[in-house]
N, C-alpha and C positions, 0 to 999 in steps of 0.2 A: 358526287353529284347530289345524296342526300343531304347534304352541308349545305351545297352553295342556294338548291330548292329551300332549306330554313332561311337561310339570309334573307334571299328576294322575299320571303314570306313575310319575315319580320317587318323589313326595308318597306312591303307595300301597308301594312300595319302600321308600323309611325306615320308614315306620310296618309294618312289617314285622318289619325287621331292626332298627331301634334304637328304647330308649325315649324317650317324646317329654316336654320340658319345658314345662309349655301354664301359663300367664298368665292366669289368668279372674279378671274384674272382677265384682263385685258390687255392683250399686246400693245395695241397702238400707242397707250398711254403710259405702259408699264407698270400699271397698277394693280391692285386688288379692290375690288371693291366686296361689301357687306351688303349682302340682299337677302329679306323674310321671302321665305318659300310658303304660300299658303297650303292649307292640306289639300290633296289629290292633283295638286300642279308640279309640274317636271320639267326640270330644264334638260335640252335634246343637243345632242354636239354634235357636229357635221360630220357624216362619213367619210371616217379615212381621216379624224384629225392627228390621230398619231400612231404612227408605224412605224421601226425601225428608228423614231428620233428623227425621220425626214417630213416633208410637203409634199403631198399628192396632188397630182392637178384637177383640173375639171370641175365640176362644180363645187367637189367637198374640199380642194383647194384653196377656192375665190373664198371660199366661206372660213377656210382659217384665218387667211391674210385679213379678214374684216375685223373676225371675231372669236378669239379661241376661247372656251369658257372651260374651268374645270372645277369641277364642285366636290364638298366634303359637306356631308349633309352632319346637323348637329339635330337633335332632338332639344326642345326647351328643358325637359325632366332632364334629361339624362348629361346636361351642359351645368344644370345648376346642382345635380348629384353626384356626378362624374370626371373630375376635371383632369384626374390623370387621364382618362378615356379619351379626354380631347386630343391633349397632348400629345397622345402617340397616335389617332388620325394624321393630327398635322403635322408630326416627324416622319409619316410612314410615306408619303409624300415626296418623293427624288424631283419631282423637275425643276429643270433649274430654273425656268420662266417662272415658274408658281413662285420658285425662294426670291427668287431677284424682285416681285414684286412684294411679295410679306415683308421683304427688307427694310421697303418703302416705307411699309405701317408702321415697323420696329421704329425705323427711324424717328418720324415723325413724332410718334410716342414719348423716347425719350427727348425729343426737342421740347415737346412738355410738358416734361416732367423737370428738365432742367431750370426751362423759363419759371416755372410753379418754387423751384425751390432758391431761385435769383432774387425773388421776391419776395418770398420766408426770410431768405438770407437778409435782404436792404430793410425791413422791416425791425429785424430782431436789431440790428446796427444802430438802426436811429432811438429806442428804446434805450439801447445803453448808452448810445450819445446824450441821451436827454436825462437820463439816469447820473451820469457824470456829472454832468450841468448843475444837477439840479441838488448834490452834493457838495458843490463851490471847489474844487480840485484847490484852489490856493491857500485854502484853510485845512484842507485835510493834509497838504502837505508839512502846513506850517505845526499841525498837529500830532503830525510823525516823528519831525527832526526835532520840537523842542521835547517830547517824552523821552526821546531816545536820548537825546544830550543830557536834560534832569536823570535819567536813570544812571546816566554814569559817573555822575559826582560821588555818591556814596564809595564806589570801589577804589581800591588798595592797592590790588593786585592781581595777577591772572588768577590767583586760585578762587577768586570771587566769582569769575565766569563758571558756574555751574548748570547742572537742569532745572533747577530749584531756583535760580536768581532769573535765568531764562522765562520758565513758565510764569515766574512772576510779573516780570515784565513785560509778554505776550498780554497776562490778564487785564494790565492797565491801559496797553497799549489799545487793546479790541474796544475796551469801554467808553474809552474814554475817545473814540471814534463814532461810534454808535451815539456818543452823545451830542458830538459834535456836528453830526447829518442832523438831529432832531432839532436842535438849534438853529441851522441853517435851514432846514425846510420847514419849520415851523413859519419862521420868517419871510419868507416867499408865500406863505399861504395869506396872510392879510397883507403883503405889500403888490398883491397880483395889478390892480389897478396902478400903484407907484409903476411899478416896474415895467409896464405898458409904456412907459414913458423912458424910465431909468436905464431898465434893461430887458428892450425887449426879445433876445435871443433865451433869456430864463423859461424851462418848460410851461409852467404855470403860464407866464404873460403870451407864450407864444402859442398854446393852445395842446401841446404838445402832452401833457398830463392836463389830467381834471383833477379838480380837487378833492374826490373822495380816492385815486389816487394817492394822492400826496396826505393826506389824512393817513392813510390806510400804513405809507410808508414810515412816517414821520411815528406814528404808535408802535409798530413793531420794533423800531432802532432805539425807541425810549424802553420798552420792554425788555430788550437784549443788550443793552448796558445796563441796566439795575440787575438784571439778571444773572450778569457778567460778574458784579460789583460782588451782592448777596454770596455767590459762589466763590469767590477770593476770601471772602471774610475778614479783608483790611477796612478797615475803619478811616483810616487817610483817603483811600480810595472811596470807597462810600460817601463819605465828606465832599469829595470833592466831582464825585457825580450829582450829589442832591443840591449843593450849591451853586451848579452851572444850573442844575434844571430848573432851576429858581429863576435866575438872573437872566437866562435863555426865554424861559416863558414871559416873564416882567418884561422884558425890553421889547416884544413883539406882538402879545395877547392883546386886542381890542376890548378893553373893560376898564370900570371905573378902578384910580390908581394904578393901573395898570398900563400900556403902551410907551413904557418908559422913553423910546426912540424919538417919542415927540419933543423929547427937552435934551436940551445939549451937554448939561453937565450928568445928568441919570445916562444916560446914554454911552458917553463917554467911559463912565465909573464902570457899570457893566462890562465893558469892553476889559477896559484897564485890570481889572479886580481877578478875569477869569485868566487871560494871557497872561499878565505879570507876574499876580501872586498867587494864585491857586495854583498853576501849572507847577512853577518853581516850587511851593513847600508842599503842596501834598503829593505829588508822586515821588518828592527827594523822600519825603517821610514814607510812604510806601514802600519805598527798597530799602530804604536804612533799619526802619522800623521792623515792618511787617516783613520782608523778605531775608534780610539779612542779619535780623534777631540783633540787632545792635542798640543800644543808648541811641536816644537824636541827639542831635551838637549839629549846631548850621559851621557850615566850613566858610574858607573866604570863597570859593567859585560860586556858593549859593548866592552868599548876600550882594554879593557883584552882578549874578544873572536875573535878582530878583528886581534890584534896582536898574538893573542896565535896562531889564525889559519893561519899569512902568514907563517909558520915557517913550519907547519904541511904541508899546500900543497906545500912549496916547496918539501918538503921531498917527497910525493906523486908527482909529478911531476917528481923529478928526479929518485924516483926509480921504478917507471914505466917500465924505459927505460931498466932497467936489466937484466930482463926477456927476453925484447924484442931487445936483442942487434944481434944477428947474423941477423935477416931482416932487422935491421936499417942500420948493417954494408953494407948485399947486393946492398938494394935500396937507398943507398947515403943519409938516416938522421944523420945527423952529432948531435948526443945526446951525452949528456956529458959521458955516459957511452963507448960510441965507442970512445972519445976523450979520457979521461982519464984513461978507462979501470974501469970494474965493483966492484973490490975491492973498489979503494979509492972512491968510489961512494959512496959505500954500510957504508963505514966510515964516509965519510963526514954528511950521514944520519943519522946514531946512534949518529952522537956529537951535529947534530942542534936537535934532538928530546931531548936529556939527558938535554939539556941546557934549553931549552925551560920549562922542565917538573920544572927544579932546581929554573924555576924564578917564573912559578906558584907557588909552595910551600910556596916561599914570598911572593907572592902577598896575598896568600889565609892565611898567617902569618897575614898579617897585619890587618883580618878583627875582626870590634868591636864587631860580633853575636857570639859567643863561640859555638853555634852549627853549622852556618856557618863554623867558622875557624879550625874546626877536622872534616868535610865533605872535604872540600876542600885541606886541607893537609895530612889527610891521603888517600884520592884517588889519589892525583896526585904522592903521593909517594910510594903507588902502585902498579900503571901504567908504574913508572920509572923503579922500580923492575920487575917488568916482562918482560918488553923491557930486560933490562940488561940483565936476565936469559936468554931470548930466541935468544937473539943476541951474547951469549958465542956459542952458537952450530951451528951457522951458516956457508954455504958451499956455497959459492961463483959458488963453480963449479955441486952444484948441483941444476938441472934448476927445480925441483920437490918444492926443500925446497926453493927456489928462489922465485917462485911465491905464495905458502904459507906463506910465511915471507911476501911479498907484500900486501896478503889479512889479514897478522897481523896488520898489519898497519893501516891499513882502519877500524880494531876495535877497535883498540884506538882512531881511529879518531871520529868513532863513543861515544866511552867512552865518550870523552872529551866535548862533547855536554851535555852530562850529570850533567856534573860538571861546567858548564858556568852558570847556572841558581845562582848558590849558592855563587857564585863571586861576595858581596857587599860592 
């Protein structure tokens, strides 16, 4: 008895001094709702609203069926210093009306906590969509398969596959990626108005990054391939990071002698110079060199990939611009496409690629491995075949199949990395 006299003592003392948080269930709705108790107010529940688990009749009856209320008084103190103290109020709690309606709030809760994180989720999704974008995927591929193909000319034999030839080529491979994003988004950063036009699904043109963004991104991935570079301590490698960042910056930087993309032959070279013959001699020199401690000696698959590919990126160089002719024509790049117009462009492509494909065939003729020489000849001929077929249906004037014809190219480009291994 002297317990339960402290409790009521206490119990009229908060509700005094603090406001009270009270919990009242409603049948009718099956809810809970959250109502402030001011100090020295009390909520009163009808006599007889529970006994045995049944409904009494009479007046304290009528007065359940309207409105059962059942309260758990929270103090403000003791809610924000006490939380297990809550917890076990509202565990101590059996009715099942009281759970069946908290259940309600549980739910509810997490229905927004769910909707809150659908939304974190679509958010983060589009960031890495525009993130990928804004990487060019076709170049980073093309930048996988020709490192990985050049790394494997140098090797002899399985005993060459080591951790040592691995982490070497891991080192070229990371930089020379990191180089390739700076390149690419540097370029998107003064072509944002172009590309408004060109291509406006690129983050930049579509609003999607800002450009301290793309600054912000563009610095770090130039930091973390020199950085990559300095760490290797190859010198081929080095070389051939500082000479993209050259030729990267030249062809896109807005400055005197500089903007190289404005002129068709600068423009092209760039291209040509980093795809064709950077890629091919200085990562072959990297493994050969630096990682495999060996003498250089160009083999035949080099001088084969070196020249098979200036033909290929020029062709990817100049039909770049196809697609991209009415912003070149706006903002004054004088591409071979606005000069000469996108037909003979789109020709002069199809005869350097047909011809190119025609010398591979001999080349890949003349090899003494008889499995080598029906890999080599029957892919490069093909490859020519399929060019041929898909370049019968081609539509100058249509800017759809324009730029899928564009990213055809770039899978033969790909292809062709393929078939450089097998070139002895």
């Amino acid at each position: 008895m002297r317990l339960d006299h402290a409790r009521h003592a206490i119990n009229q003392q908060e509700t005094h001094l603090n406001p009270t948080l009270v919990v009242v269930y409603f049948p009718t709705d099956d809810r809970c709702h959250l109502l402030l108790r001011p100090p020295g107010f009390s909520f009163r529940s009808p006599a007889g609203d529970h006994e045995d688990g049944g409904h009494r009749g009479g007046a304290g009856g009528a007065a359940v069926n309207s409105a059962t209320t059942d309260r758990h008084r929270f103090s403000a103190t003791s809610q924000a210093t006490s939380p297990r103290r809550i917890r076990r109020r509202q565990c101590a709690d059996d009715r099942p009306d009281f759970q069946v309606g908290c259940s309600e709030v549980a739910r509810d809760q997490h229905h927004l906590d769910a909707n809150r994180f659908e939304k974190i989720r679509g958010e983060v999704s589009k960031k890495l969509l525009a993130f990928q974008q804004f990487c060019r995927p076709h170049t980073i591929y093309g930048t996988i398969i020709g490192i990985t193909s050049v790394s494997l000319l140098p090797m002899k034999g399985l005993d060459d596959f080591t951790i040592t030839v691995l982490r070497g080529y891991l080192e070229a491979l990371a930089a020379a990626l990191c180089m390739n994003i700076y390149v690419v988004g540097l370029n998107q950063i003064f072509d944002i108005q172009i590309d408004k036009v060109n291509k406006p699904g690129l983050p930049l043109a579509a609003g999607e990054f800002s450009i301290t963004t793309a600054v912000f991104l563009v610095l770090i991935f130039l930091i973390m391939s020199f950085s990559i570079g300095i760490h290797s301590g190859s010198a081929p490698l080095m070389c051939a990071l500082i000479v993209s960042f050259i030729l990267g910056s030249a062809y896109s930087i807005e400055a005197p002698f500089l903007r190289w993309k404005r002129h068709a032959f600068l423009a092209a070279s760039c291209i040509l110079f980093v795809r064709a013959i950077l890629v091919q001699l200085a990562f072959f020199a990297h493994m050969q060199h630096h990682v495999l401690m060996r003498p250089l000696a160009p083999t035949k698959s080099l001088v084969f990939a070196t020249f098979f590919m200036c033909c290929f990126s020029a062709v990817i160089a100049l039909f770049k611009d196809i697609p991209d002719i009415d912003g070149d024509r706006d903002f004054g790049i004088q591409s071979l496409s606005v000069k000469l117009g996108p037909h003979r462009v789109y020709q002069l492509c199809i005869s350097i690629l047909l011809t190119a494909y025609g010398a591979a065939t001999l080349v890949g003729a003349s090899s003494t491995n008889l499995f080598q020489k029906i890999i080599t000849v029957s892919g490069h001929g093909l490859l020519a075949f399929t060019l041929w077929q898909r370049a019968r249906h081609f539509e100058v004037e249509n800017q759809a199949r324009v730029t899928s014809f564009y990213m055809f190219i770039w899978k033969l480009f790909y292809a062709e990395y393929f078939l450089i291994p097998f070139v002895q």
